[in-house]
BAFI-3210 file (N, C-alpha, C; in Angstrom, 3 decimals, decimal comma, padded with zeros to 6 digits):
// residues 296
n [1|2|3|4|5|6|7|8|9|10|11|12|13|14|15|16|17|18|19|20|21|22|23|24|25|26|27|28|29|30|31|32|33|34|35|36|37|38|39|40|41|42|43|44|45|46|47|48|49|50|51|52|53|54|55|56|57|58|59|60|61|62|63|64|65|66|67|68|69|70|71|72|73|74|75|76|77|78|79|80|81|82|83|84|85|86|87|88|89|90|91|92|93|94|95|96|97|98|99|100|101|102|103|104|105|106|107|108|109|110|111|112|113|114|115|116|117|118|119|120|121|122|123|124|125|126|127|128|129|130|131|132|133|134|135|136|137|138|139|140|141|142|143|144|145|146|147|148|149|150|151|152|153|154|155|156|157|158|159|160|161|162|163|164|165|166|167|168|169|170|171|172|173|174|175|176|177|178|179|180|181|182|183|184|185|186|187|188|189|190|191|192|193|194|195|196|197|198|199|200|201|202|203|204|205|206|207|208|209|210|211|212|213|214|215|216|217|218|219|220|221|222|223|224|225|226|227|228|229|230|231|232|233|234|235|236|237|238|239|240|241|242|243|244|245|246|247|248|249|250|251|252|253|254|255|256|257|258|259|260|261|262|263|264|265|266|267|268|269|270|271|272|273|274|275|276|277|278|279|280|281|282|283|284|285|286|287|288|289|290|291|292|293|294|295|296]
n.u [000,852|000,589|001,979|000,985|001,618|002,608|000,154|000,932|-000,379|-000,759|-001,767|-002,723|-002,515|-004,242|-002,942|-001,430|-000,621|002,116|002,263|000,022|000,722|002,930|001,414|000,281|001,751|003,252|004,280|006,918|007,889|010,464|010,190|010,949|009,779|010,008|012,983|014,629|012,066|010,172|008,156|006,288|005,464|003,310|002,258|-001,307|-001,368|000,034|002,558|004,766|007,536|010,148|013,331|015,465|018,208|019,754|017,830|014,461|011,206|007,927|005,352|002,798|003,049|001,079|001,448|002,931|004,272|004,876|006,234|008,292|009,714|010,428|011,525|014,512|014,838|015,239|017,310|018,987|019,696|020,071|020,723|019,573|018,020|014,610|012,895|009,868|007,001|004,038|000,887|-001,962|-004,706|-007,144|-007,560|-006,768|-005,526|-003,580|-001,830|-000,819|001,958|003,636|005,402|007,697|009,267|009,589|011,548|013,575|014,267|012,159|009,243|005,643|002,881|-000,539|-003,836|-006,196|-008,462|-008,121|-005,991|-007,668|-009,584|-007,634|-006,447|-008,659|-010,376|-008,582|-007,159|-003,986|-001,279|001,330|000,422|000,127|002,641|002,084|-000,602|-002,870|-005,074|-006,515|-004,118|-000,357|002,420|005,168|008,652|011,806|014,993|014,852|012,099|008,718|006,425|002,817|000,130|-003,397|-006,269|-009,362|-012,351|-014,713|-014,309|-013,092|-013,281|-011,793|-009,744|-008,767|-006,090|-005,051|-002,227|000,752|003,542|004,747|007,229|007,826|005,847|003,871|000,908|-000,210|-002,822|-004,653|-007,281|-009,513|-009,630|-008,373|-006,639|-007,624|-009,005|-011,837|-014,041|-013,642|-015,185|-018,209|-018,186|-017,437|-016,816|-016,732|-017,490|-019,403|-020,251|-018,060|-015,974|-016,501|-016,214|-013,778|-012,189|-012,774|-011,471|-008,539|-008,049|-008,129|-005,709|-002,169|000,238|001,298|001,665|-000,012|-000,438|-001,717|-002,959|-003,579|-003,656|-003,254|-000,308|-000,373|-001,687|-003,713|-005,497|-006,607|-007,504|-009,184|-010,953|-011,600|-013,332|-014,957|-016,650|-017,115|-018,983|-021,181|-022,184|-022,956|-024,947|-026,933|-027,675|-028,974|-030,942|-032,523|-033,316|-034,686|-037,223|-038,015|-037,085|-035,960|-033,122|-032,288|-032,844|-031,462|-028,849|-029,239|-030,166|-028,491|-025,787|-023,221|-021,461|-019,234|-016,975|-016,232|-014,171|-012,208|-010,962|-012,125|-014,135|-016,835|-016,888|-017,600|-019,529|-022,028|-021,410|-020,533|-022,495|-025,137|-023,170|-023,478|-026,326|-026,828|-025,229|-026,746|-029,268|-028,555|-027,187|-028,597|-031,391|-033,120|-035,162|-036,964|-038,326|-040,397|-041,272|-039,951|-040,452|-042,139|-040,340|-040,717|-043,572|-042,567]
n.v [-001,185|002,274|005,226|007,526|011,314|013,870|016,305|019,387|021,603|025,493|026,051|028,824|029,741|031,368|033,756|032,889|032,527|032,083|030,497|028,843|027,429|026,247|024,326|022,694|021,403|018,137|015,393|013,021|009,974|007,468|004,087|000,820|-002,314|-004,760|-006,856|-005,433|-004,368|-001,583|000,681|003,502|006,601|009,178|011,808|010,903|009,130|005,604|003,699|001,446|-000,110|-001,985|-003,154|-004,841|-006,348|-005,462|-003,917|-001,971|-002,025|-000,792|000,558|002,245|006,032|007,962|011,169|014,010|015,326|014,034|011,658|012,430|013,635|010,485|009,696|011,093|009,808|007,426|007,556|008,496|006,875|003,882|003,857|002,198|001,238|002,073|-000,524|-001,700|-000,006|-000,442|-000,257|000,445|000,958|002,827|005,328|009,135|009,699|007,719|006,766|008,994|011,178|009,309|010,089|010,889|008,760|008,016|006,203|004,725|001,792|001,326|-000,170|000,031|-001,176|-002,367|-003,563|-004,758|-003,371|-000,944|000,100|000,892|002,399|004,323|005,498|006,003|008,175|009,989|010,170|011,780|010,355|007,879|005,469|002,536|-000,229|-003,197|-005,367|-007,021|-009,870|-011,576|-012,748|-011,782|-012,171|-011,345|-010,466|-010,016|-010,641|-013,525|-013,914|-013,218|-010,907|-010,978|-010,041|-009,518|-009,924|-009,601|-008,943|-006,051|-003,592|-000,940|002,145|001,102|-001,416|-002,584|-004,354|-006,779|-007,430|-009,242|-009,853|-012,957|-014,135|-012,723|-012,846|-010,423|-008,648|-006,451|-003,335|-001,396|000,991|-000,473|-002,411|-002,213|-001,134|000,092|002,064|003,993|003,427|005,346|008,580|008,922|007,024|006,716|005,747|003,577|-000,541|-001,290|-004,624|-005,704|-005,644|-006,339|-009,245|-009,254|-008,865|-011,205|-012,626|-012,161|-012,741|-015,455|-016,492|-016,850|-014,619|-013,029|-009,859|-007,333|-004,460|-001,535|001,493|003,460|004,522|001,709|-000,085|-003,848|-007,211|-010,401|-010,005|-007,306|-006,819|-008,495|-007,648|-005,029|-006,322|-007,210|-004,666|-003,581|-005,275|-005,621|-003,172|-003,653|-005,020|-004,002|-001,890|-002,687|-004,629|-002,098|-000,775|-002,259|-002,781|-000,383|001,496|005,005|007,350|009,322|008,134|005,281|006,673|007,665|006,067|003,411|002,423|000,738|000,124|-001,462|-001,143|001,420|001,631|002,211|004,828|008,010|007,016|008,714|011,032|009,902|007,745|008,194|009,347|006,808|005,359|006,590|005,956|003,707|003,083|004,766|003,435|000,736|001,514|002,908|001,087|-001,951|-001,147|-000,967|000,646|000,544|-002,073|-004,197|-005,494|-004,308|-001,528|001,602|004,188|006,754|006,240|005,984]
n.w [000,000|-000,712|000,773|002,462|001,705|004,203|005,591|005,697|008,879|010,195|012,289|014,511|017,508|020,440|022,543|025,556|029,106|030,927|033,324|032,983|030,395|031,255|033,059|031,457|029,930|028,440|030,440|029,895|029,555|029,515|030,392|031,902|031,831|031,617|031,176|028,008|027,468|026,851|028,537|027,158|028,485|027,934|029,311|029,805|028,154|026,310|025,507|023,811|023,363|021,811|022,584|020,952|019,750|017,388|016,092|016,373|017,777|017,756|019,065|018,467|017,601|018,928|019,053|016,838|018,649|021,062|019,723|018,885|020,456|021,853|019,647|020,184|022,571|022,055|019,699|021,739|024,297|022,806|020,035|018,000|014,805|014,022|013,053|013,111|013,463|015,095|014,377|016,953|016,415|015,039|015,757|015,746|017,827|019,031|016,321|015,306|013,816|013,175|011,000|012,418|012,893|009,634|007,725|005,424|005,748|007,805|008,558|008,238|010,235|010,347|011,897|008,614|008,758|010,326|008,809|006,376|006,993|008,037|005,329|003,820|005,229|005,210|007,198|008,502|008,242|008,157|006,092|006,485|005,262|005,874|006,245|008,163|008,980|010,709|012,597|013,135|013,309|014,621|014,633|016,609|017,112|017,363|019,082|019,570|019,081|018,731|016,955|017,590|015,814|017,467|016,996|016,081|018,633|019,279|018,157|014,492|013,689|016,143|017,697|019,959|021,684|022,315|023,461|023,996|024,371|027,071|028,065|028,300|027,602|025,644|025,290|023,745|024,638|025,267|026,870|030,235|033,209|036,815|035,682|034,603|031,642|029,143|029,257|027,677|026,061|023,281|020,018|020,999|021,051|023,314|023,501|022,123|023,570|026,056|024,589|023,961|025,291|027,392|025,089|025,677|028,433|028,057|027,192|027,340|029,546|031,565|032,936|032,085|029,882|029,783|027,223|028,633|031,775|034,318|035,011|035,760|036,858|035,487|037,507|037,564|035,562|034,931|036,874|035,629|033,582|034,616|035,562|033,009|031,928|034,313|033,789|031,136|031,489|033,576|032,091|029,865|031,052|032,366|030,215|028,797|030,873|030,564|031,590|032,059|030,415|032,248|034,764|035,039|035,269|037,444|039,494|038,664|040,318|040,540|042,583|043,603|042,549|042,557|043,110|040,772|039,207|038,104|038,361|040,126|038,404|035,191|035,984|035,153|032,350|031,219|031,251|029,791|027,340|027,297|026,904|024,807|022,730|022,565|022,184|019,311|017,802|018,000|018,426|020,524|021,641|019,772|020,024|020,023|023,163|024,946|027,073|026,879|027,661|027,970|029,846|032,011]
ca.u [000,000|001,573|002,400|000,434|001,976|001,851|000,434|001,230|-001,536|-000,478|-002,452|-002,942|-002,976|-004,266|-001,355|-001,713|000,262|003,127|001,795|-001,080|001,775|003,606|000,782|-000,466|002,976|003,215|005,486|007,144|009,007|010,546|010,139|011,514|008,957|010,469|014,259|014,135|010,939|009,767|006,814|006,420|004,340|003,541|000,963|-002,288|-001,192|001,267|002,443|005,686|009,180|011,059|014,500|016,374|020,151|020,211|016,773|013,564|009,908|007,803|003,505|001,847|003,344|000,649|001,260|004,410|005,210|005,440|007,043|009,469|010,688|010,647|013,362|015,082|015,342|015,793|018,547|020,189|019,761|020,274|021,428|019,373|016,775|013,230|012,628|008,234|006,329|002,544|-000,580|-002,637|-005,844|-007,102|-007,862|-005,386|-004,290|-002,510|-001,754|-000,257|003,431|004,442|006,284|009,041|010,009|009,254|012,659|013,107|013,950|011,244|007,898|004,455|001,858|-002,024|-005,046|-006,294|-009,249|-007,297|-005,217|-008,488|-009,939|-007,043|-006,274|-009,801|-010,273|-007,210|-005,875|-002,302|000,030|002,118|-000,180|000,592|003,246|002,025|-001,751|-003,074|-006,706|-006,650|-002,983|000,523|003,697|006,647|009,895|013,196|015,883|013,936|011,251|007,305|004,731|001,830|-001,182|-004,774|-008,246|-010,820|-013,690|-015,148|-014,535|-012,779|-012,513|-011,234|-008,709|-007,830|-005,815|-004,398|-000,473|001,289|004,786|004,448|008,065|007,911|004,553|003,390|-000,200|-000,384|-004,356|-005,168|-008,719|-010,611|-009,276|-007,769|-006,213|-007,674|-010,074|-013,351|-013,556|-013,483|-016,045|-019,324|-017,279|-017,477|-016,076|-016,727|-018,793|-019,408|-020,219|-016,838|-015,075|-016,297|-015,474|-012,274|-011,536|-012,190|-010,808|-007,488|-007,808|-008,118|-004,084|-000,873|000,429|001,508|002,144|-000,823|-000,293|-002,627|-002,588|-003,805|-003,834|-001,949|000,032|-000,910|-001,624|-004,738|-006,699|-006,855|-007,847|-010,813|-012,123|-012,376|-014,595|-016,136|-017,205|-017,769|-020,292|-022,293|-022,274|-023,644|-026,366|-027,276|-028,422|-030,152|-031,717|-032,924|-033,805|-035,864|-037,327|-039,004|-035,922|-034,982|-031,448|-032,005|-033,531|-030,393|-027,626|-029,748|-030,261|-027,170|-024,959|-022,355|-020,320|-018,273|-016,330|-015,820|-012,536|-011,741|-010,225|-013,353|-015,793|-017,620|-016,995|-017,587|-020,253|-023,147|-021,169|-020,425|-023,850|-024,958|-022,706|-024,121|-028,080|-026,740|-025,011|-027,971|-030,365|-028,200|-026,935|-029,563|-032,165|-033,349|-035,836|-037,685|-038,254|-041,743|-041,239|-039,121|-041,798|-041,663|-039,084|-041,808|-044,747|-042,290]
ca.v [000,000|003,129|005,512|009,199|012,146|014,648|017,590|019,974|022,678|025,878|026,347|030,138|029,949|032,843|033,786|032,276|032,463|031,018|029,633|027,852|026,280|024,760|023,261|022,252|020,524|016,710|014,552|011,909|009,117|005,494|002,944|-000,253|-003,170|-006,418|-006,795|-004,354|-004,160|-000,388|001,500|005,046|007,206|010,522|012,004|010,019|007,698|005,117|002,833|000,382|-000,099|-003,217|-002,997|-006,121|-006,813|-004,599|-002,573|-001,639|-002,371|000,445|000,285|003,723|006,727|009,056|012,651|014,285|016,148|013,184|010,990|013,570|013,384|009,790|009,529|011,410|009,561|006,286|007,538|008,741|005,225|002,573|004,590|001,776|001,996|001,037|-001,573|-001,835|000,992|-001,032|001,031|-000,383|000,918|004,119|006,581|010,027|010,034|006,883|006,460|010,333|011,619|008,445|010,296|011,147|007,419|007,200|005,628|003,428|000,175|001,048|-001,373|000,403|-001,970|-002,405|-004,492|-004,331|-002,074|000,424|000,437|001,339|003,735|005,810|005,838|006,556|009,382|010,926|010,437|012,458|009,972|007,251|004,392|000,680|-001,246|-004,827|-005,156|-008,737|-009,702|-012,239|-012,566|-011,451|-012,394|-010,266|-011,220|-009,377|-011,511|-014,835|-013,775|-013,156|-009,958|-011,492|-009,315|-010,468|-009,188|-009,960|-008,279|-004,517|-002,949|000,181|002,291|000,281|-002,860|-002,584|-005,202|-007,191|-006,997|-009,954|-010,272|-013,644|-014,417|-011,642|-012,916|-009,357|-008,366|-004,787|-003,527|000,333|001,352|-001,443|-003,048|-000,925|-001,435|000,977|003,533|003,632|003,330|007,226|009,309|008,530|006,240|007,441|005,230|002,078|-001,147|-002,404|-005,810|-006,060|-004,813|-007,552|-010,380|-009,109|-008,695|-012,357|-013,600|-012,294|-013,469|-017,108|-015,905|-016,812|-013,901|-012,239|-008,532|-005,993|-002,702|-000,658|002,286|004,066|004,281|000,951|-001,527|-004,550|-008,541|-010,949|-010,277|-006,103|-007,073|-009,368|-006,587|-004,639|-006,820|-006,778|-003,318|-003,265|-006,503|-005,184|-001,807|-003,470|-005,862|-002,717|-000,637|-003,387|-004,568|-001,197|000,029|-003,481|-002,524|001,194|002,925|006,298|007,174|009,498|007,377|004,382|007,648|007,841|004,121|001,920|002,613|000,219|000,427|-002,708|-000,987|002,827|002,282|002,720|006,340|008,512|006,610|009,551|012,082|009,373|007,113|008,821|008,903|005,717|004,689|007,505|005,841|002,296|003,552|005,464|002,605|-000,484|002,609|002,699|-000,586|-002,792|-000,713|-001,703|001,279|000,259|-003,474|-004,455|-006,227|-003,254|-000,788|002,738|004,738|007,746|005,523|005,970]
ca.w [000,000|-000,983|001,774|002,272|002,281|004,867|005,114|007,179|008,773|010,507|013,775|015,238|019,126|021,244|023,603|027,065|030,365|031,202|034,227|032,279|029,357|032,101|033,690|030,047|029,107|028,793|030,678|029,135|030,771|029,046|031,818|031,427|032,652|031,313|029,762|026,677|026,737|027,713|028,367|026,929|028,832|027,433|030,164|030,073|027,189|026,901|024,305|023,633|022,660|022,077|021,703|020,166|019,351|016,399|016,190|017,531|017,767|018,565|018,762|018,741|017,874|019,415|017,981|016,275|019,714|021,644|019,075|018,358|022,360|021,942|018,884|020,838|023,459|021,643|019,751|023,189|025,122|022,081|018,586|016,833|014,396|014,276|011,989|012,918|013,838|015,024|015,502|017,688|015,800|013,586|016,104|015,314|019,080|019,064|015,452|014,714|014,531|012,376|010,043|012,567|012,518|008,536|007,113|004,275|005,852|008,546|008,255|009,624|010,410|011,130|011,164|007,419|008,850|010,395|007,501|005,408|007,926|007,852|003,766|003,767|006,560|005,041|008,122|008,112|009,056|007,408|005,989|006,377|004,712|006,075|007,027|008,534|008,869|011,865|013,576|012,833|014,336|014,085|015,326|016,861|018,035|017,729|020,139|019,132|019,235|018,076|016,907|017,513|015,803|018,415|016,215|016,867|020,715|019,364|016,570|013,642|013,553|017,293|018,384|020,951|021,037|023,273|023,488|024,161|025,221|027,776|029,264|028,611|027,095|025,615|024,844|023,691|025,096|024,944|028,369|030,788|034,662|037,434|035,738|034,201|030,414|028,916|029,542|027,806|025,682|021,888|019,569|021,778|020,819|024,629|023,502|021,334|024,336|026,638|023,817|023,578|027,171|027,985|024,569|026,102|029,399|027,502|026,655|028,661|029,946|033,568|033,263|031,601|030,003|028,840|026,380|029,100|033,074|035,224|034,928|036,888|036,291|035,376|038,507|037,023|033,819|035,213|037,534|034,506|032,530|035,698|036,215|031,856|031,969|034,960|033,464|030,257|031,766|033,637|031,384|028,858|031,819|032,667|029,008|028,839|032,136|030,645|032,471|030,814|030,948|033,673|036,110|035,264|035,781|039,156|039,871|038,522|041,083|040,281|044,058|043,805|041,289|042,820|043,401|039,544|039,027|037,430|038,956|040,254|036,936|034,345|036,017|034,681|030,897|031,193|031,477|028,811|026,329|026,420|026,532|023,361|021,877|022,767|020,971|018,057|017,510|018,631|017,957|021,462|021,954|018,965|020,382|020,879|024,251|025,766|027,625|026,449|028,523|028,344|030,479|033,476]
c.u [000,887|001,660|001,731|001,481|001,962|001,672|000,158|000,620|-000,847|-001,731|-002,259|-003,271|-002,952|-002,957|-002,361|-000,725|001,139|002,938|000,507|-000,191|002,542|002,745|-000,210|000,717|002,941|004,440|005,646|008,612|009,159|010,833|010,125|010,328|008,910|011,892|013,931|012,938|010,443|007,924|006,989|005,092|004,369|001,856|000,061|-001,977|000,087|001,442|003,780|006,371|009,832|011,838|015,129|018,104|020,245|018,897|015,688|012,394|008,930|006,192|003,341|002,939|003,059|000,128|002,726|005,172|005,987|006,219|007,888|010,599|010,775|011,981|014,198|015,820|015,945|017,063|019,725|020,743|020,519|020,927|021,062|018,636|015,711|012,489|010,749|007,695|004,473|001,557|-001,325|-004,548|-005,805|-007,581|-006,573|-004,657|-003,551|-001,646|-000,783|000,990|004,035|005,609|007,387|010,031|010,262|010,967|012,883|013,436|012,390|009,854|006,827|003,845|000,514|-002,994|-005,497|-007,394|-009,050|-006,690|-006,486|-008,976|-009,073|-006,416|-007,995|-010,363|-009,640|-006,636|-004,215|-001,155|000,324|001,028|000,549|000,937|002,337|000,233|-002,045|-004,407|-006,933|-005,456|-001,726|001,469|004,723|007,660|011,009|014,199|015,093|012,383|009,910|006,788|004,174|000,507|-002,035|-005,777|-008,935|-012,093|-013,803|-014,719|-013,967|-012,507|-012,457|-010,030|-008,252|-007,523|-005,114|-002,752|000,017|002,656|004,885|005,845|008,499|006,774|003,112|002,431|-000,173|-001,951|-004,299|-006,953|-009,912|-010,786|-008,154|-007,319|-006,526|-008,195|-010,719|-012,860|-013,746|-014,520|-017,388|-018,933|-017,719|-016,738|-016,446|-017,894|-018,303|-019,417|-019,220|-016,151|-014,953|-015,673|-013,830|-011,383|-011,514|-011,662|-009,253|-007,000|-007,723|-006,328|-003,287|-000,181|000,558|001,547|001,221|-000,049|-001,269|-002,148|-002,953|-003,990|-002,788|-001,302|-000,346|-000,716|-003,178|-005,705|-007,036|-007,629|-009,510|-011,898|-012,445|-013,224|-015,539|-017,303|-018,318|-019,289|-021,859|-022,553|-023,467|-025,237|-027,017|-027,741|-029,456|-031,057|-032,907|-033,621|-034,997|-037,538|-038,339|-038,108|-035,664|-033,534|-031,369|-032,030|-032,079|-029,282|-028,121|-029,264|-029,088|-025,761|-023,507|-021,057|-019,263|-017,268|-016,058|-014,401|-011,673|-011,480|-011,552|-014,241|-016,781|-018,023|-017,531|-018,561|-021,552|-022,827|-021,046|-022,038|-024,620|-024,175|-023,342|-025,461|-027,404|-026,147|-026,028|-029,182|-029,874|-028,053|-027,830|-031,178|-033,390|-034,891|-037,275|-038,640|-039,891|-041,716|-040,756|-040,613|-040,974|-041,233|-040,548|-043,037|-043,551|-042,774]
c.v [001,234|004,236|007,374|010,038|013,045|016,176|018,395|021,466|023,131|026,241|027,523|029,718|031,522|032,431|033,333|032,896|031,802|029,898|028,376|026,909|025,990|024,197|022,354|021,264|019,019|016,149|013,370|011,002|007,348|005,049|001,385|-001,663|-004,652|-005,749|-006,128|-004,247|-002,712|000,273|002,904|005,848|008,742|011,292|011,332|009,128|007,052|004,285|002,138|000,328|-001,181|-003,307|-004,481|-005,642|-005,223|-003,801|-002,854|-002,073|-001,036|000,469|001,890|004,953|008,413|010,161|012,930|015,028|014,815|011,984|011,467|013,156|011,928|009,308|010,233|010,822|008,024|006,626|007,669|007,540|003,992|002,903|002,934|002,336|001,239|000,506|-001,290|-000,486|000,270|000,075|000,394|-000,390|002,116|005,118|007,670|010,002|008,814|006,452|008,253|010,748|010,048|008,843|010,711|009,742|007,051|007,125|004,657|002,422|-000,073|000,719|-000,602|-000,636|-001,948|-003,348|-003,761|-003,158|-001,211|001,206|001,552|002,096|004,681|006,784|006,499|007,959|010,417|011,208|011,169|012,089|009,174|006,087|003,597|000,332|-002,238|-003,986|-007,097|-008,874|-010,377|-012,297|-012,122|-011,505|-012,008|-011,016|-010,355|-010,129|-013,175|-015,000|-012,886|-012,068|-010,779|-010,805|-009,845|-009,559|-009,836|-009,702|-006,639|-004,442|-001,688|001,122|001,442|-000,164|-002,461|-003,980|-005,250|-007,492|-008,061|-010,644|-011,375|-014,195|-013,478|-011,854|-011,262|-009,049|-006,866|-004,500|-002,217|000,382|000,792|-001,764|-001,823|-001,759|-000,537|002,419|002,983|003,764|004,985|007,848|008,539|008,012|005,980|006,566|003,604|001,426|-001,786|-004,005|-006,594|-006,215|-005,571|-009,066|-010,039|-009,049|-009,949|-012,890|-013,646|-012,745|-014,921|-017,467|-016,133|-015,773|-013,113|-010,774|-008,092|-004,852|-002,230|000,755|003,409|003,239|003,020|-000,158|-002,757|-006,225|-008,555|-010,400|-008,615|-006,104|-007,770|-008,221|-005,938|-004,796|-006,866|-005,986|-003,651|-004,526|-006,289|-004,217|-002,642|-003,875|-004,900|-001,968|-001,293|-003,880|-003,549|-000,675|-001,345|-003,585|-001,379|002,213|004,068|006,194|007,816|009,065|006,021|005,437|007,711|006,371|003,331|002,564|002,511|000,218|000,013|-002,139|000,643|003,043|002,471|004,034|006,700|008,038|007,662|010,507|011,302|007,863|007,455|008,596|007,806|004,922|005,702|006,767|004,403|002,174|003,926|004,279|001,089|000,634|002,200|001,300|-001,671|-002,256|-000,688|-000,694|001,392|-000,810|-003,790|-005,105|-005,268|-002,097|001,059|003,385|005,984|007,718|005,831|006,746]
c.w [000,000|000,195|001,874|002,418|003,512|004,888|006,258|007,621|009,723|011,704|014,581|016,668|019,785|022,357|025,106|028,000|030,314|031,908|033,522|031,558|029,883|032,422|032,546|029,574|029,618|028,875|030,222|030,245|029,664|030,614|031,505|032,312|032,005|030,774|028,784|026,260|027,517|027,462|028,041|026,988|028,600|028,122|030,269|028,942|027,413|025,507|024,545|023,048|023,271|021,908|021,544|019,675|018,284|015,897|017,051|016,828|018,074|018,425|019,547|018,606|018,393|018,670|017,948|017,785|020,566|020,772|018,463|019,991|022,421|021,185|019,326|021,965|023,025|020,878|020,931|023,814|023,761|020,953|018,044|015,706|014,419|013,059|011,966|013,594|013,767|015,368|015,821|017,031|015,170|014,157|015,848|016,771|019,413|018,014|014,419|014,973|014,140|012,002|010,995|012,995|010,955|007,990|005,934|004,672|007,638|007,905|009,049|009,402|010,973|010,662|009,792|007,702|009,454|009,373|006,278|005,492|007,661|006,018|003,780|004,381|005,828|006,181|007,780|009,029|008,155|007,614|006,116|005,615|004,861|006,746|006,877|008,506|010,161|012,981|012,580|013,513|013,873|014,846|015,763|018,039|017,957|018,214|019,305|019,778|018,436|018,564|016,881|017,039|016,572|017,482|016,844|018,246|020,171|018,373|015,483|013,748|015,099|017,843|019,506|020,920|022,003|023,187|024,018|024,870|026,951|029,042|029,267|027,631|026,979|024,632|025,053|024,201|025,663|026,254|028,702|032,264|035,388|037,111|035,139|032,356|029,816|029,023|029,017|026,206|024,050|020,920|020,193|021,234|022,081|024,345|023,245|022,446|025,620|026,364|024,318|024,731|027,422|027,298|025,247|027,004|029,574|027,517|027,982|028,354|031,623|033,581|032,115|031,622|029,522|028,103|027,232|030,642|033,308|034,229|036,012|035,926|035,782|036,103|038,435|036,188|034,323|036,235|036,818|033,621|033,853|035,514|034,403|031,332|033,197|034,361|031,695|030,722|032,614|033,322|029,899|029,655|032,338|031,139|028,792|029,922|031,672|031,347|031,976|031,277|032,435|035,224|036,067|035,838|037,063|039,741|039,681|039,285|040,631|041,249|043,857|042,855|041,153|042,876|041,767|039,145|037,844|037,576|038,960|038,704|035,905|034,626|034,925|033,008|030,528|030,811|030,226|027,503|025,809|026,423|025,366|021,984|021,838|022,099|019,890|017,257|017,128|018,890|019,564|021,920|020,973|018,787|020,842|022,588|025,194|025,808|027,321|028,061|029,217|029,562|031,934|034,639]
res [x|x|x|x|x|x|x|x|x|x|x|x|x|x|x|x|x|x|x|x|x|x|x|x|x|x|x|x|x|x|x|x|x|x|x|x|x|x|x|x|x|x|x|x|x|x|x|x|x|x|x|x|x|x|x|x|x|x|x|x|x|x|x|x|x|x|x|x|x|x|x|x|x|x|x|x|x|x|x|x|x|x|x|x|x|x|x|x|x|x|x|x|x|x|x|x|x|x|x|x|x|x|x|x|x|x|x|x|x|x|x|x|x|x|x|x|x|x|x|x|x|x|x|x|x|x|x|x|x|x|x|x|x|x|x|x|x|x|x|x|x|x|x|x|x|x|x|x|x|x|x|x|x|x|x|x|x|x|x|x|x|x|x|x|x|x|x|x|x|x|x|x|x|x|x|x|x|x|x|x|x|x|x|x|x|x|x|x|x|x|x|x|x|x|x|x|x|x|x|x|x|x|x|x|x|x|x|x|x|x|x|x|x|x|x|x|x|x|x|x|x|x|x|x|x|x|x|x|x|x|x|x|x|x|x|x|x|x|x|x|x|x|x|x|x|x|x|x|x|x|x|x|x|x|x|x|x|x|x|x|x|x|x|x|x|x|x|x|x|x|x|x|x|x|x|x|x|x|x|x|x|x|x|x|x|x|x|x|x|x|x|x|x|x|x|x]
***
């Protein structure tokens, strides 16, 4: 697939404070959480770098600011180069700021419907060399990433990433460790999002990352399908029920599962996003058997 250009838009900002564009600036940190295998956290996101004998691995490059401070820092530490550049799916905030890896023996990669999403979109980043449809196993040094399609949970082509000699499971949006899923969760198919959560927990693996929020093990990962499986049966229950939304944002509590970071701010969206997606989807408000919401 041939490779976009980019193009490059000039952006007018009103002047600010100083004090505001420090407390606006994003910290960035590599953090090492297996043998060469690192995490790269660039304020609330995070993504992955594998270094090998003689180059690199690298899944997500975000946006051009933060993948600018990253070649940076990989030339500093290793002076290889990076052979794969993976995107984990076709949203622009994990998938933007390619081109300051683009090289000619560097390889991008994505599920084929990411790949198509973003040629399509006109996304403005570096399309996909290699696109897969079900798995993909890369290699550096001997040793296996292996990409998984689950089906829908996020966006387009998001997969599952599992360094399989490493033990270590890496998952953008879909699954998470220690917060709630994003606000009133835009982009998300809940149902995908449960599949895909226990297909991985089917997976050998010890050490979770996510593309966002903790790191942690198995027993993170399962409270999360937790919270996202009550949260669904919850609100189809309730829309089956004659519930409106406001009366479930009142009613579905969901306690057992406060201690997730945005609980409070992002209960209510949370619940808001999968009434909006069991409407759309599933047509569910249309359903002869389901009692009009209005009669409440």
């Amino acid at each position: 697939m041939p490779r976009t250009s980019l193009a490059l838009i000039a952006i007018a900002l009103a002047p600010i404070q100083l004090a505001s564009a420090q407390a606006d600036e994003t910290t960035y940190a590599l953090e090492e959480v297996k043998p060469d295998l690192y995490r790269f956290v660039a304020g609330s996101y995070r993504s992955m770098v594998w270094v090998g004998d003689e180059e690199i691995l690298l899944i997500d490059t975000l946006n051009t600011e933060a993948a600018t401070w990253l070649k940076k820092e990989l030339d500093r530490q290793f002076a290889l180069p990076v052979r794969y550049v993976v995107y984990s799916h076709n949203h622009h905030d994990h998938a933007y700021g390619a081109e300051v890896f683009d090289a000619p023996n560097t390889v991008f990669v994505a599920h084929e419907m990411a790949a198509e999403n973003l040629a399509m979109s006109g996304a403005q980043t570096i399309l996909p060399d290699i696109t897969f449809e079900d798995e993909l196993a890369l290699k550096l040094d001997g040793e296996t990433l292996r990409l998984r399609y689950h089906g829908p949970n996020n966006g387009y082509g998001s997969v599952s990433m599992h360094f399989e000699d490493q033990d270590v499971m890496f998952v953008v949006d879909w699954a998470l460790i220690g917060r709630m899923p994003y606000e009133d969760m835009k982009g998300y198919d809940i149902e995908g999002m449960i599949r895909s959560t226990k297909d991985i927990l089917k997976l050998d693996w010890d050490m979770f990352v996510g593309g966002h929020a903790d790191i942690g093990g198995r027993e993170g990962v399962e409270h999360y399908l937790g919270y996202i499986t009550q949260l669904y049966d919850g609100v189809r229950n309730g829309m089956i029920a004659g519930q409106s939304l406001e009366t479930l944002q009142g009613e579905l509590r969901l306690d057992a599962y406060s201690d997730l970071r945005n609980y409070e701010d992002w209960r209510a969206q949370n619940i808001a996003g999968v009434y909006r997606i069991l409407e759309d989807r599933s047509y569910m408000l249309m359903r002869p058997e389901v009692v009009d919401p209005t009669t409440e």
